[in-house]
C-alpha positions as CSV (number, residue, x, y, z in Angstrom):
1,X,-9.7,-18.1,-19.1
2,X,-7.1,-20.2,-17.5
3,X,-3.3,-18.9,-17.9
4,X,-1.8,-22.0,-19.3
5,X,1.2,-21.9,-17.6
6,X,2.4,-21.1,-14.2
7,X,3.0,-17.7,-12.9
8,X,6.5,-17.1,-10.8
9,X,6.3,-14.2,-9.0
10,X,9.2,-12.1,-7.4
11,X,9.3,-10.8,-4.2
12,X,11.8,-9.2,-1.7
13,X,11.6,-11.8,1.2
14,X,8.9,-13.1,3.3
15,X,5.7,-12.8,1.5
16,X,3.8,-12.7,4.9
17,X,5.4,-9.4,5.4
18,X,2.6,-6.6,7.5
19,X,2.7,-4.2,5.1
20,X,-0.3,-3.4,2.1
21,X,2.0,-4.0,-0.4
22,X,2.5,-7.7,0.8
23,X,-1.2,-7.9,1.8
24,X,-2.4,-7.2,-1.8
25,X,0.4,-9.6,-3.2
26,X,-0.6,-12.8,-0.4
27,X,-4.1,-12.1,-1.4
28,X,-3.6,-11.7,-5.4
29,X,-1.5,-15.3,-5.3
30,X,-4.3,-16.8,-3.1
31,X,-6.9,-15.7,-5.9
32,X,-5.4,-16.8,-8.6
33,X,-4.3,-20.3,-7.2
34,X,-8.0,-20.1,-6.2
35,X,-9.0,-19.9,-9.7
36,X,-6.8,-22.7,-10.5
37,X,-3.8,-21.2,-11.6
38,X,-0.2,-22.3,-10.8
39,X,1.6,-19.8,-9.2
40,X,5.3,-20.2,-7.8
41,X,6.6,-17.5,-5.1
42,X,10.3,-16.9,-5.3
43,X,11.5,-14.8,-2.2
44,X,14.5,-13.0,-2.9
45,X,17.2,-12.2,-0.2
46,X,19.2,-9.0,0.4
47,X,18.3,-5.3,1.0
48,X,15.5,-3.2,-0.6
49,X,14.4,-0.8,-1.6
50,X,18.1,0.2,-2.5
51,X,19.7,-3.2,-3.4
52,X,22.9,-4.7,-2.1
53,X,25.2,-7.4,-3.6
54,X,23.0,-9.7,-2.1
55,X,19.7,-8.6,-3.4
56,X,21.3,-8.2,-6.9
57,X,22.8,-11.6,-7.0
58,X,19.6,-13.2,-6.1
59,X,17.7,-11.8,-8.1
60,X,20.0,-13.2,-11.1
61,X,19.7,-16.1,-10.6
62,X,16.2,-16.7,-9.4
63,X,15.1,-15.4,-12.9
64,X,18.0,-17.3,-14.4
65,X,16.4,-20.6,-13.2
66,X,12.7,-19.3,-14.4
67,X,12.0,-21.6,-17.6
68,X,11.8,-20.6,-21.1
69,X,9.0,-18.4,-21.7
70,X,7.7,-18.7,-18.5
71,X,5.1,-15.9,-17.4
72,X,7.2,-13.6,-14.5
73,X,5.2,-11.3,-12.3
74,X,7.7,-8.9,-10.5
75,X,6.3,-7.0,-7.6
76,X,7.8,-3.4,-7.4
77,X,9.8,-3.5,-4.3
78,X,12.0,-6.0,-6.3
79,X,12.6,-3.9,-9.1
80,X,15.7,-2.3,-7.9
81,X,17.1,-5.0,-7.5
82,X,16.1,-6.9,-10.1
83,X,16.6,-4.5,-12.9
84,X,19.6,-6.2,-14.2
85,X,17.9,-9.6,-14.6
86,X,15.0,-8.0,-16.2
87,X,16.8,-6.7,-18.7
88,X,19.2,-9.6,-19.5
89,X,16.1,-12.0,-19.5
90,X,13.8,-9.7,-21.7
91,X,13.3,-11.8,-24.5
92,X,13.1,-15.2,-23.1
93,X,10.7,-14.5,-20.1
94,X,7.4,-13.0,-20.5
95,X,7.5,-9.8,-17.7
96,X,5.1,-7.9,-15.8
97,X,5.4,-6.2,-12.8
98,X,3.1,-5.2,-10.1
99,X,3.7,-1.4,-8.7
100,X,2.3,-0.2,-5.6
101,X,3.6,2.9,-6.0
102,X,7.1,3.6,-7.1
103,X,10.0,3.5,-4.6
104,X,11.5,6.8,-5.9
105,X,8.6,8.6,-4.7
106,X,9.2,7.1,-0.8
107,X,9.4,9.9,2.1
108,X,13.0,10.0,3.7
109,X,15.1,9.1,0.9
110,X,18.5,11.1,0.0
111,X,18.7,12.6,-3.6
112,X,21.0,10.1,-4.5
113,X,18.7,7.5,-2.8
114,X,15.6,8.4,-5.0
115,X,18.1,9.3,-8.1
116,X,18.7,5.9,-8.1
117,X,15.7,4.1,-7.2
118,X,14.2,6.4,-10.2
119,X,16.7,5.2,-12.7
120,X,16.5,1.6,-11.5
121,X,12.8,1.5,-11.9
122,X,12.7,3.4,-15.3
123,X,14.8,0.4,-16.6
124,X,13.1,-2.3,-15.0
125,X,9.5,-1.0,-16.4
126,X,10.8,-0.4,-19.8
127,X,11.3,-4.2,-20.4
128,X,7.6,-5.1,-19.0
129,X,4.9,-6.5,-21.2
130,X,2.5,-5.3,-18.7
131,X,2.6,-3.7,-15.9
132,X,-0.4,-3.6,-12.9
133,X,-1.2,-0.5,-10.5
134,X,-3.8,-0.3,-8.1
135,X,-5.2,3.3,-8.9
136,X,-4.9,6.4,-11.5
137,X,-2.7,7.7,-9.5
138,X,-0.3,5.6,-9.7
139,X,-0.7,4.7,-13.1
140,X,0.2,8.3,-13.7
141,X,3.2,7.9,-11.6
142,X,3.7,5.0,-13.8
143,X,3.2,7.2,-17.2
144,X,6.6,9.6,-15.5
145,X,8.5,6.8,-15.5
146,X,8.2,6.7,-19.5
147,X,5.9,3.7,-19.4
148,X,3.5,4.2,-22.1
149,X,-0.3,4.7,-21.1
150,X,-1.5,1.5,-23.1
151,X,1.0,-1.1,-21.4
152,X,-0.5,-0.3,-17.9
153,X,-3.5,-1.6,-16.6
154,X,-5.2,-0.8,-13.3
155,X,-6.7,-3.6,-11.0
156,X,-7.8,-1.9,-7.2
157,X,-6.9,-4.7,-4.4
158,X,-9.8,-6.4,-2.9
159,X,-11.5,-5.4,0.3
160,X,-13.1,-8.2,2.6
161,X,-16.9,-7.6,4.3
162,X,-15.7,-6.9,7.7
163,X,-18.1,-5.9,10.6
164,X,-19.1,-2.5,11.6
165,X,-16.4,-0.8,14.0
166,X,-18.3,0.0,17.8
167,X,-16.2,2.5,19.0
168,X,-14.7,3.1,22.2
169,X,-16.2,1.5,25.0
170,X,-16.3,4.4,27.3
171,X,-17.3,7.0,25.1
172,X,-14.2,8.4,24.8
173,X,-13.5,9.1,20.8
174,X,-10.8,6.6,19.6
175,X,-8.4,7.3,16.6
176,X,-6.5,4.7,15.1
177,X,-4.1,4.7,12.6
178,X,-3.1,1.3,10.9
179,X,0.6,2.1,8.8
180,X,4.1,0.4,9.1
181,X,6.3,3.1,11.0
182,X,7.5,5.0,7.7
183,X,8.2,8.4,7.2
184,X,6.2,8.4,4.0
185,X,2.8,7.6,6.5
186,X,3.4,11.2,8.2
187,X,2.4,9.8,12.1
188,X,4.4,13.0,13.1
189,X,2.0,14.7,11.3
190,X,-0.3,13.6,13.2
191,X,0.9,13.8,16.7
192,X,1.4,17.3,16.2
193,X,-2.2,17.8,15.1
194,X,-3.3,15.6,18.3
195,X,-1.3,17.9,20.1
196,X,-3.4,21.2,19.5
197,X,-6.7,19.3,20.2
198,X,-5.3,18.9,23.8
199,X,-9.0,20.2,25.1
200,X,-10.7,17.6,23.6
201,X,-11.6,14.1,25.0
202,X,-9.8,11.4,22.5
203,X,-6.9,8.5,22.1
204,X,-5.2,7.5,19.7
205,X,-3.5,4.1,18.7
206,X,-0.9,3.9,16.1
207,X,-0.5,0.1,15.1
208,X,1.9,-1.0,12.5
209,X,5.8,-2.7,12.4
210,X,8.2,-0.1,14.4
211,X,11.1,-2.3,12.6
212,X,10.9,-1.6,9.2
213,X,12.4,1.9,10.4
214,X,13.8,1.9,13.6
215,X,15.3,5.3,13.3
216,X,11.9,6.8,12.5
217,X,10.2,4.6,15.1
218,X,12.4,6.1,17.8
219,X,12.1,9.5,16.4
220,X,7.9,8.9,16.8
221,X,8.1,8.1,20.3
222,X,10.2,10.7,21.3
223,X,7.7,12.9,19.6
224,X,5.5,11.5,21.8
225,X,7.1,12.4,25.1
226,X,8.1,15.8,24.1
227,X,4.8,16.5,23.3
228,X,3.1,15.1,26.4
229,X,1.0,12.4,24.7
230,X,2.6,9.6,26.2
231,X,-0.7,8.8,28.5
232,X,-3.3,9.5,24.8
233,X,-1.3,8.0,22.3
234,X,-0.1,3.9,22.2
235,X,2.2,2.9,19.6
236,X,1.7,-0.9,19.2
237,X,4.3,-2.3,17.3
238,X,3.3,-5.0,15.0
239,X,0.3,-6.6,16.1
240,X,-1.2,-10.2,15.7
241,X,-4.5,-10.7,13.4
242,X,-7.2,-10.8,16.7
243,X,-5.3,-7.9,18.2
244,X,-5.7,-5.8,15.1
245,X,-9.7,-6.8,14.3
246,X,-10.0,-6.0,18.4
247,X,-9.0,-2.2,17.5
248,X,-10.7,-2.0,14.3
249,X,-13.8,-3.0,16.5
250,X,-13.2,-0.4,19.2
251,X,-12.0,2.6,16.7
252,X,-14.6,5.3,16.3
253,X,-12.0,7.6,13.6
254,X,-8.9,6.3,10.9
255,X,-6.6,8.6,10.2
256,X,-3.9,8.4,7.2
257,X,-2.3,11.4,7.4
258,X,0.3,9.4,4.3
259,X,2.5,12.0,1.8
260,X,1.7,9.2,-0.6
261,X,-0.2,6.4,-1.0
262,X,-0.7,4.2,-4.5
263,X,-4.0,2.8,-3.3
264,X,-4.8,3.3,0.6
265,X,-5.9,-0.3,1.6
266,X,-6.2,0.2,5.4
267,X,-8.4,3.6,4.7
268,X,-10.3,1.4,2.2
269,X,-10.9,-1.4,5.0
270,X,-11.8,1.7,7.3
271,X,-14.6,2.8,5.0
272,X,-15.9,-0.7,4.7
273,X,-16.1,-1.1,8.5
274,X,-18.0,2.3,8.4
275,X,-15.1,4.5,10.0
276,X,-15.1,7.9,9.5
277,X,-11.5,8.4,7.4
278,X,-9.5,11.7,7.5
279,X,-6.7,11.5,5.2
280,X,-3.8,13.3,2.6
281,X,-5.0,14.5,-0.2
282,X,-2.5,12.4,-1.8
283,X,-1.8,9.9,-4.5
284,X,-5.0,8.1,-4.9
285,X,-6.5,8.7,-1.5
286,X,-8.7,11.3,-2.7
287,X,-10.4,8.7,-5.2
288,X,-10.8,6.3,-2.3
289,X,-12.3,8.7,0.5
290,X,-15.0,10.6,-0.1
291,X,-15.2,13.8,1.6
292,X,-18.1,13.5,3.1
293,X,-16.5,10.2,4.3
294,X,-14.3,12.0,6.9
295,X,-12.7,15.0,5.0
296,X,-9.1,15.1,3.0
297,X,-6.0,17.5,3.8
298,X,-3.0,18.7,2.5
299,X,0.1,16.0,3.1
300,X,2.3,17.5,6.0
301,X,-0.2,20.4,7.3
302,X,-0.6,19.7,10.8
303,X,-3.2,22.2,11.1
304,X,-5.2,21.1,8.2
305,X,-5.1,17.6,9.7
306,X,-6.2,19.1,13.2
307,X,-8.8,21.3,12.1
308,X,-10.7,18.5,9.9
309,X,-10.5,16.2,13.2
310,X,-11.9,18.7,15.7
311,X,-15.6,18.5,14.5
312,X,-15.6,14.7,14.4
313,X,-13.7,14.6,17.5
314,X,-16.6,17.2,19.1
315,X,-19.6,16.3,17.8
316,X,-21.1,12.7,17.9
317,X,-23.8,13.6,15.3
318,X,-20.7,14.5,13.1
319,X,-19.2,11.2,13.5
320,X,-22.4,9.4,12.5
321,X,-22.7,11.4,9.3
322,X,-18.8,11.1,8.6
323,X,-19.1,6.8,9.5
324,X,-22.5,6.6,7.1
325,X,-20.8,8.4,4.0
326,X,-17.8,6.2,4.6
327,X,-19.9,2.5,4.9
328,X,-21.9,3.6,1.4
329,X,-18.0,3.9,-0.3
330,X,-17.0,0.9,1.3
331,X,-19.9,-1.2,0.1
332,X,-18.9,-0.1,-3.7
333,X,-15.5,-1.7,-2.8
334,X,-14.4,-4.6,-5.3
335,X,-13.7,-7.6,-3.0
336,X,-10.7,-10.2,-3.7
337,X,-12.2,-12.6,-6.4
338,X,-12.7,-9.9,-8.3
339,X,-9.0,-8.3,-7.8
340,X,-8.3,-12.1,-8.8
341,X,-10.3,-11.9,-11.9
342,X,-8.5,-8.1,-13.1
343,X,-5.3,-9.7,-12.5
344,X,-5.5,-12.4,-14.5
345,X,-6.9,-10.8,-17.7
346,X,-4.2,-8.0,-16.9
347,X,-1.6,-10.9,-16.7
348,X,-3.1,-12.3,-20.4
349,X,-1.8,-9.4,-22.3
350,X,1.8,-11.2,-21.6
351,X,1.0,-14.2,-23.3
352,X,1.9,-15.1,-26.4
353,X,-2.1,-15.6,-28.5
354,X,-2.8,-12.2,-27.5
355,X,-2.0,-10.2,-30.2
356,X,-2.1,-6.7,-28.3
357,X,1.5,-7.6,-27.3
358,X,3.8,-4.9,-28.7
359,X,7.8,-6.3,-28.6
360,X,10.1,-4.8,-25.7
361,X,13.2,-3.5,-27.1
């Protein structure tokens, strides 16, 4: 069923943007244009996730300019900032958002920071028709923000057939890590758990944007020297498309050592290139990785992280196990056409001839 109208979406500028967030967005507006929908991208300027002048202004008036009853899909890094828009254009647009996880719950924020983000998110979601998660997990996250169960509807991004990972071409076990320079994806974690497997052959690569965060991208690789692993660990910055599929190809281990994650999406790619995946036991990672896939620890526990990569760091036979576990999950993945399809039915309930629509006060 076609949408009938187009779809404007909101977004906190430049769509092309390295992170999962703006990989599942890219992806779900190819899809649906693929499906012959009409979808306009609006990318609003200014700071997020905590808004300045800037942000809020624009946000104004790109929903200001939005026609009449047009359908508005708001991703949830512009919620913040957008809140005020939201609310003022309640009645005349037709709102849903898209939440990757909520911004409140981000690693490295102040009280005041989260306070904020938590209050600003609350309102925005109360005025939504609809609003889209990726996983339970989030969806419950989603329920705390006093979003009733019914309005929510969870659609999983899509995950692309991608060829088996070889490993390292000298046999020395390769873990790679593929996460914007956050706090919230715990690479300290991490080092320090690479740190007490000192005895054991292995590198590591860390690839993701080190300017998202500068602070905590400074704060990684000074980890890195104090710790001794400046000749085992690289720390890539952003990388290009064929530099990225060139370490997925040569990994033989993922690690996502996240305190959060609403979905997982580079684990998820991981599994379907048959990686073995060690990750948090957090958000809805532990409904993505099996544990037989690679095993799951507690967010933040260095040791826990260490211990469950020593085996498949030791034993080949191990690896092999962890790598066929994680291909099965990966083959039960739901690919993009069918995030494409989700979305769409999930953007329905916003329109007006579906009679499931209950008012927003």
């Amino acid at each position: 069923m076609s949408l009938g109208r187009p779809l404007h979406v909101m977004v906190p500028g430049p769509i092309g943007q390295a992170t999962g967030g703006y990989g599942y967005l890219r992806r779900a507006v190819a899809g649906l244009r693929a499906r012959g929908e009409t979808v306009v991208v609006h990318e609003l300027p200014g700071s997020y996730p905590v808004p300045d002048d800037t942000a809020r202004t624009g946000a104004d008036r790109a929903l200001a300019q939005v026609p009449d009853a047009a359908l508005v899909l708001t991703d949830g890094l512009a919620l913040p900032m957008a809140a005020n828009a939201l609310w003022v254009e309640r009645h005349r647009l037709r709102l849903v958002a898209l939440v990757h996880h909520p911004l409140h719950l981000e690693t490295g924020l102040t009280p005041v920071q989260a306070a904020l983000l938590r209050q600003l998110e609350r309102v925005a979601l109360s005025k939504m028709r609809r609003v889209v998660v990726p996983s339970r997990a989030t969806a419950a996250d989603v329920v705390a923000l006093d979003v009733p169960a019914g309005r929510i509807g969870i659609v999983p991004p899509g995950t692309d057939p991608a060829p088996p990972a070889q490993g390292s071409a000298d046999g020395v076990p390769t873990l790679l890590t593929v996460a914007t320079l956050t706090p919230r994806k715990g690479h300290g974690v991490l080092l320090e758990a690479l740190a007490s497997l000192a005895t054991l052959p292995w590198r590591a690569v860390l690839a993701g944007s080190d300017d998202r965060d500068p602070a905590e991208a400074a704060r990684l690789r000074a980890t890195v020297a104090r710790l001794g692993l400046g000749d085992r660990v690289t720390l890539t910055g952003e990388v290009t498309a064929d530099r990225l599929e060139a370490l997925w190809h040569g990994a033989d281990l993922f690690v996502l050592p996240s305190f959060h994650e609403g979905y997982g999406m580079a684990a998820a790619e991981a599994l379907a290139r048959g990686l073995p995946v060690v990750a948090s036991r957090a958000g809805a990672l532990p409904d993505l990785v099996p544990e037989a896939a690679g095993g799951l620890v507690p967010p933040g526990d260095a040791a826990a992280l260490a211990a469950a990569l020593r085996p498949l760091l030791a034993d080949a036979q191990a690896r092999a196990r962890a790598a066929a576990a994680a291909r099965a999950a990966g083959a039960a993945l739901p690919d993009w056409p069918a995030t494409a399809a989700a979305l769409a039915a999930e953007l329905a309930y916003a329109l007006p001839q579906d009679r499931r629509i209950e008012r927003i006060a």
